[in-house]
C-alpha positions in Angstrom: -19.4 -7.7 60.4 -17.3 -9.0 57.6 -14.4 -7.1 56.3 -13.0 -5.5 52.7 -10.0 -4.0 52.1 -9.6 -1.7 49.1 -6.0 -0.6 47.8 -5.4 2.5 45.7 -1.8 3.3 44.5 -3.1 6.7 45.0 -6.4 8.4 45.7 -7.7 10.6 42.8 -10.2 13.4 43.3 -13.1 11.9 41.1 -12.6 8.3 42.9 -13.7 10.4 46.6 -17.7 10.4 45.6 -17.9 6.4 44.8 -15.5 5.2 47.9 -18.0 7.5 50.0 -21.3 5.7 48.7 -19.2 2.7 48.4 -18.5 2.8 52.2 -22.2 3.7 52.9 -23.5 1.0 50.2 -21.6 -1.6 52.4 -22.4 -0.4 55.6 -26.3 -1.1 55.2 -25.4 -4.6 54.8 -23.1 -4.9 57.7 -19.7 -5.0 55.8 -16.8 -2.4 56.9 -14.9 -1.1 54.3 -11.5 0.3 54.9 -9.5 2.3 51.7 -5.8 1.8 51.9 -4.3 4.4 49.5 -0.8 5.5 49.0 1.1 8.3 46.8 1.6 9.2 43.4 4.7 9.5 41.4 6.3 13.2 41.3 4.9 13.4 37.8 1.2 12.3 38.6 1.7 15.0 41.8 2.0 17.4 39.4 -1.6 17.1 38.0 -3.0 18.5 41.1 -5.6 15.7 41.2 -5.3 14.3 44.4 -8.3 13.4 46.4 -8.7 13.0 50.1 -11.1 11.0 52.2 -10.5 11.8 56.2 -11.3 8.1 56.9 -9.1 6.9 54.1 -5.9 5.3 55.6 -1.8 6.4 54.6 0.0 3.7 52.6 3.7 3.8 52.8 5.3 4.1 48.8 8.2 3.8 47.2 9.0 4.1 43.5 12.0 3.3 41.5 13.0 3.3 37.5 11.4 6.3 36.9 7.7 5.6 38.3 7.5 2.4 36.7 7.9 0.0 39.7 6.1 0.9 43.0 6.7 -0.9 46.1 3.9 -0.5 48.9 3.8 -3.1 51.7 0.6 -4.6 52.1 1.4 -7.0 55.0 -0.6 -5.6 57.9 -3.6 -5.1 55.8 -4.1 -9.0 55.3 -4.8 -10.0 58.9 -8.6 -9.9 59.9 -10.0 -9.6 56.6 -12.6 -11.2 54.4 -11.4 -9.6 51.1 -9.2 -7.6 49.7 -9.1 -5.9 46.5 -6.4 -4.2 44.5 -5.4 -3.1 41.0 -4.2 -4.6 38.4 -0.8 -3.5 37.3 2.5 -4.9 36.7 4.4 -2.0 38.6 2.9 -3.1 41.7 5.3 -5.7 43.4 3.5 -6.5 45.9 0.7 -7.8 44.1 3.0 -10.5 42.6 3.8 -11.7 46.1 0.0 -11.9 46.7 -1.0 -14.2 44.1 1.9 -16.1 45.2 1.7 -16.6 49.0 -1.1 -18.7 50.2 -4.2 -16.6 51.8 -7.2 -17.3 54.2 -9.1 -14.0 52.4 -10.0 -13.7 49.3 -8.3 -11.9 46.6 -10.0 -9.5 44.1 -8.2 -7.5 41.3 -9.5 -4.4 39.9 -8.9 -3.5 36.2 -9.0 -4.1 32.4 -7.2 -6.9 32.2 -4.4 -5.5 29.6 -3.1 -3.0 28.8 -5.1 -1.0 26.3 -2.3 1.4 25.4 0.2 -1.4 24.8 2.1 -1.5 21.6 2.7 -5.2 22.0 -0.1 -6.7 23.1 1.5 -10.3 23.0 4.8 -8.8 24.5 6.4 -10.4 28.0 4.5 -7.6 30.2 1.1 -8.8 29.0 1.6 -12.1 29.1 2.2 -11.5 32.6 -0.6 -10.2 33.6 -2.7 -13.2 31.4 -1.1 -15.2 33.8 -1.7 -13.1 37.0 -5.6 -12.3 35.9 -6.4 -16.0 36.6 -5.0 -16.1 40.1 -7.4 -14.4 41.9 -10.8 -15.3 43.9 -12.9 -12.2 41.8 -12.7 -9.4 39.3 -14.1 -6.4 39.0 -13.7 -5.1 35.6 -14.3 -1.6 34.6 -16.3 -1.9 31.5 -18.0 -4.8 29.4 -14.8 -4.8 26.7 -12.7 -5.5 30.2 -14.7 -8.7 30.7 -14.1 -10.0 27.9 -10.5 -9.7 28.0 -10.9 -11.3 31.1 -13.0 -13.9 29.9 -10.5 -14.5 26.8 -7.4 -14.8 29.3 -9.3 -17.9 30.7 -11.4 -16.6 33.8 -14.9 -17.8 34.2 -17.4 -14.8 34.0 -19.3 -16.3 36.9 -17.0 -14.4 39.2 -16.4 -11.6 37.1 -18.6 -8.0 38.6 -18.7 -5.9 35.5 -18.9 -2.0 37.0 -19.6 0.4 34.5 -16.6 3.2 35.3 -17.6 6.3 35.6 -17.7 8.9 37.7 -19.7 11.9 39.4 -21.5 13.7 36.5 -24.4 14.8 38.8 -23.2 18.5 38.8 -22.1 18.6 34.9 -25.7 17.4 34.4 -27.1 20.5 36.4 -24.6 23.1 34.8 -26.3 22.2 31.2 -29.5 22.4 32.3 -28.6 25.9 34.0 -26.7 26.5 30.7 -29.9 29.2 28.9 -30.1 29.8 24.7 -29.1 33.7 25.6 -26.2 32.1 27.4 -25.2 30.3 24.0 -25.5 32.6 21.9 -23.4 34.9 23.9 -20.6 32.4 24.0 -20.8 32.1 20.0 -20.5 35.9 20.0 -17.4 36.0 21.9 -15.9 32.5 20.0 -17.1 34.4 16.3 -19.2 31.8 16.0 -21.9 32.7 13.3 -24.7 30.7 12.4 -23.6 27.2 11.3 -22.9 23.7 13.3 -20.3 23.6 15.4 -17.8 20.6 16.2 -16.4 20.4 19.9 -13.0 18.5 21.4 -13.0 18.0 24.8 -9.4 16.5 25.6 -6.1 16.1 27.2 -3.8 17.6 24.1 -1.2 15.3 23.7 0.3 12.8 21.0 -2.4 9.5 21.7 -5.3 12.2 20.4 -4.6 12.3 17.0 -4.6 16.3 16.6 -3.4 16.2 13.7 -5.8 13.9 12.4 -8.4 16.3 14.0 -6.7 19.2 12.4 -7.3 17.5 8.8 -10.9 16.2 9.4 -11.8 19.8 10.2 -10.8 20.9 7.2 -12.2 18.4 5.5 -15.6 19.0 7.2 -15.0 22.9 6.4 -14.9 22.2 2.8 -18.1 20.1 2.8 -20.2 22.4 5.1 -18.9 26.0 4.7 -20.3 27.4 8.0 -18.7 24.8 10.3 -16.7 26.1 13.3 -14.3 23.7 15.8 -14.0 24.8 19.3 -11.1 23.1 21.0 -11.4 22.4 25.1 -8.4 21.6 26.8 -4.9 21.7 27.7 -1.4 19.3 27.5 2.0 19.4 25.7 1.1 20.0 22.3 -0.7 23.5 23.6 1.7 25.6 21.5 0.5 23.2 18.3 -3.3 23.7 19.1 -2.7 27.6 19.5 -0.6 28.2 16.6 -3.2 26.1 13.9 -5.9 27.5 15.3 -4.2 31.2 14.5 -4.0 30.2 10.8 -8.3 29.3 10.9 -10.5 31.5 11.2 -13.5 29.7 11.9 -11.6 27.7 14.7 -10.8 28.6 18.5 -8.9 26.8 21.6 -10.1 27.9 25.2 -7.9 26.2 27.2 -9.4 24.0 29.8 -12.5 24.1 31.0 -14.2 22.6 33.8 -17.9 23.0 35.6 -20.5 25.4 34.2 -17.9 26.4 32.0 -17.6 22.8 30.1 -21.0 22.9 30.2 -21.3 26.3 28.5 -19.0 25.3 25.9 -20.9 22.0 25.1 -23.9 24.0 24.9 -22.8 25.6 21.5 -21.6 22.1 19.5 -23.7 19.7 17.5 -21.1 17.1 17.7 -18.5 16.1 19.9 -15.1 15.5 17.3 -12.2 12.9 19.0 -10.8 10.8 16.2 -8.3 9.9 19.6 -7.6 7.8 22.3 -11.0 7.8 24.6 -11.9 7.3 27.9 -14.3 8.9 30.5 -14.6 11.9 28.5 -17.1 10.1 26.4 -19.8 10.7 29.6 -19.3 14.2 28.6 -20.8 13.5 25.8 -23.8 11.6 27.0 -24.4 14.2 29.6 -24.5 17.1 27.3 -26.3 15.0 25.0 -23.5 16.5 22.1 -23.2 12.7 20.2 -19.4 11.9 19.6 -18.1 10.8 16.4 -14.2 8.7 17.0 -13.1 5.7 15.1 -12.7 1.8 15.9 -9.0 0.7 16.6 -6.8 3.3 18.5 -5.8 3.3 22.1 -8.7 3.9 23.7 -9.7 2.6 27.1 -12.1 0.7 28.1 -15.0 3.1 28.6 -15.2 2.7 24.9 -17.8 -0.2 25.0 -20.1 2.1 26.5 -20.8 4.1 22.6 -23.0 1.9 21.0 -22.8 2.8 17.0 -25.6 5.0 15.5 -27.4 4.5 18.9 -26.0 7.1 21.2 -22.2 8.3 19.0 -20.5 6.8 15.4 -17.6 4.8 15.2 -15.6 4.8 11.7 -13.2 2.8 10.4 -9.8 4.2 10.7 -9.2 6.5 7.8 -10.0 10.6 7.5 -12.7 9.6 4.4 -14.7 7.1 6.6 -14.6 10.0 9.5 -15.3 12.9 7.6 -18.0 11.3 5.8 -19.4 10.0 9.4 -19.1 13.8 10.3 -20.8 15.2 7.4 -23.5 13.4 6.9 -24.6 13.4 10.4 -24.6 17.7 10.1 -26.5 17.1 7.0 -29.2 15.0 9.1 -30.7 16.8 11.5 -33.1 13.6 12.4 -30.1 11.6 12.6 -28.6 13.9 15.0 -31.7 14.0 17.2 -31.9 10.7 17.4 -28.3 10.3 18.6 -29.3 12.9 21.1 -31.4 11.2 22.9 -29.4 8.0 23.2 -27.2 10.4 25.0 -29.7 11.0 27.1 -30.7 7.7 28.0 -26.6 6.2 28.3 -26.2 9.4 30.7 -28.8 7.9 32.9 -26.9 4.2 32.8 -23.5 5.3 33.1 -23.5 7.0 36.3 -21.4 6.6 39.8 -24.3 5.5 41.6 -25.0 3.1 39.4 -21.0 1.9 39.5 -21.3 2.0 43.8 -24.6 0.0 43.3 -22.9 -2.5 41.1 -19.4 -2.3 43.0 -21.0 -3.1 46.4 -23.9 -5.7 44.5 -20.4 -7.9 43.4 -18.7 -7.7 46.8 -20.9 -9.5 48.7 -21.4 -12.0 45.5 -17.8 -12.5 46.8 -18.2 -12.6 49.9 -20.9 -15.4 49.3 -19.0 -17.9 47.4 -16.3 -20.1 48.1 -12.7 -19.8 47.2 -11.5 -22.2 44.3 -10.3 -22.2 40.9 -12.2 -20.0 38.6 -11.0 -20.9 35.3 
């Protein structure tokens, strides 16, 4: 039975249903899969998304300079092992030693292959990991847009397993359909939603969202279609801004977060999905709901971007509050449009699922397994 090694830094909740099929995936063709993860920093503690697997193993960790370096010693795992697979970041020291030091098992990173959020792209720190993305034996990269940063750094895409991310959106798929019309019309009762469209953020609140570019495109929609409401879903430090605009309109309301059936309730009243922000799985939200999501090209999104194909299943505008608004607007004033959109919602939900990511994850490991090590740009 040959054997993988998979490293987390730390385990998250939503990784505990793919490393479960994962391990299951393998299993049926006679590969043993062993997850290695460690801890978070205090700050990541705080979000209270740890996941635990009782089969997952304890990785000793240590950070220093506030979180941004993280030493975790990966020496016994590389003994009787076929390949081992870890992510891609520059705050992991041992990963520099591992690219380094010569190996009898194959290496495999797990990533984007740069930095998304960087503000200098071409700075020493991404440079860095150019150079590091072309010393190892495989990638599996997250989404089609992480390829081809791969690809552009020099790697050949014959070893490159493109996954999909994503994660478990089985149950939010069940809540909507559970989700009834009286249901949603009760929920616009309580929201003082009257008849008219309604506009839905689903986010993290912080600076990288562009609230205040949100704020402004609402308006702006407001002037051009008088019966619009925003509903606002979620929760981070610019809370107190959120609350205190949406005090001074009307026709606008924040709920905190939600999660469950009561995303799904929430999705059931919007038309569209509003997030002129930075993107990432929140945009399966969309497909799953089947709400189309208007956002604009540029920004610091991640990777799961590549997944909205324009005026197929969402919009993407140029960066300016016009070209959004517009976007916005005329997609209200289309009901055709918006069906249409709908249903490539529907048919991206059924692509961009966990499964689908296990299926592909465990399809490219023994692809790896299979080949010989060697230079692979």
């Amino acid at each position: 039975m040959q054997k993988v090694v998979i490293i987390q830094r730390r385990l998250t909740h939503y990784r505990v249903p793919l490393f479960e099929r994962l391990r299951v995936l393998l299993h049926a063709r006679n590969i043993d899969l062993r997850l290695i993860a460690g801890q978070g920093t205090q700050a990541e503690n705080l979000k209270q998304d740890a996941g635990y697997l009782p089969w997952a193993e304890p990785l000793s960790t240590r950070y220093w300079a506030g979180g941004r370096l993280c030493w975790q010693p990966l020496r016994p795992y590389l003994h009787d092992v076929d390949l081992l697979i870890v992510t891609q970041e520059n705050k992991l020291l041992f990963n520099h030693l591992l690219v380094l030091m010569p190996r009898q098992y194959k290496l495999a990173f797990w990533g984007h292959g740069a930095n998304l959020q960087s503000d200098s792209p071409n700075g020493l720190k991404e440079r860095f990991k150019r150079w590091s993305t072309n010393r190892v034996d495989w990638w599996f990269a997250y989404t089609q847009m992480s390829a081809a940063l791969i690809k552009t750094a020099g790697y050949s895409e014959s070893n490159i397993t493109v996954l999909n991310n994503a994660v478990d959106t089985e149950q939010l798929m069940k809540f909507r359909r559970e989700v009834t019309l009286d249901e949603t019309s009760a929920l616009r009762k309580v929201l003082g939603f009257d008849a008219g469209p309604v506009g839905i953020y689903v986010g993290s609140l912080y600076a990288d969202k562009r609230l205040d570019f949100l704020f402004d495109a609402a308006k702006s929609i407001r002037e051009a279609v008088p019966d619009f409401h925003l509903l606002i879903v979620g929760e981070g430090a610019e809370r107190d801004k959120v609350r205190a605009w949406c005090d001074t309109h009307a026709w606008c309301r924040w709920v905190g977060a939600r999660f469950g059936r009561d995303k799904a309730a929430c999705m059931s009243v919007a038309d569209i999905m509003i997030n002129p922000g930075g993107l990432g799985l929140g945009i399966l939200d969309s497909f799953v709901c089947e709400v189309p999501l208007i956002t604009i090209s540029g920004g610091k999104h991640g990777p799961e971007i590549a997944y909205i194909e324009n005026e197929v299943n969402g919009l993407i505008t140029a960066d300016g509050l016009k070209s959004y608004v517009d976007a916005c607007v005329g997609l209200l004033h289309t009901p055709a449009r918006l069906q249409q959109l709908r249903a490539g919602c529907a048919e991206s939900a059924r692509i961009y699922t966990m499964e689908n990511m296990a299926q592909r994850f465990a399809d490219g490991i023994v692809r790896c397994l299979g080949t010989k090590r060697g230079k692979h740009t």
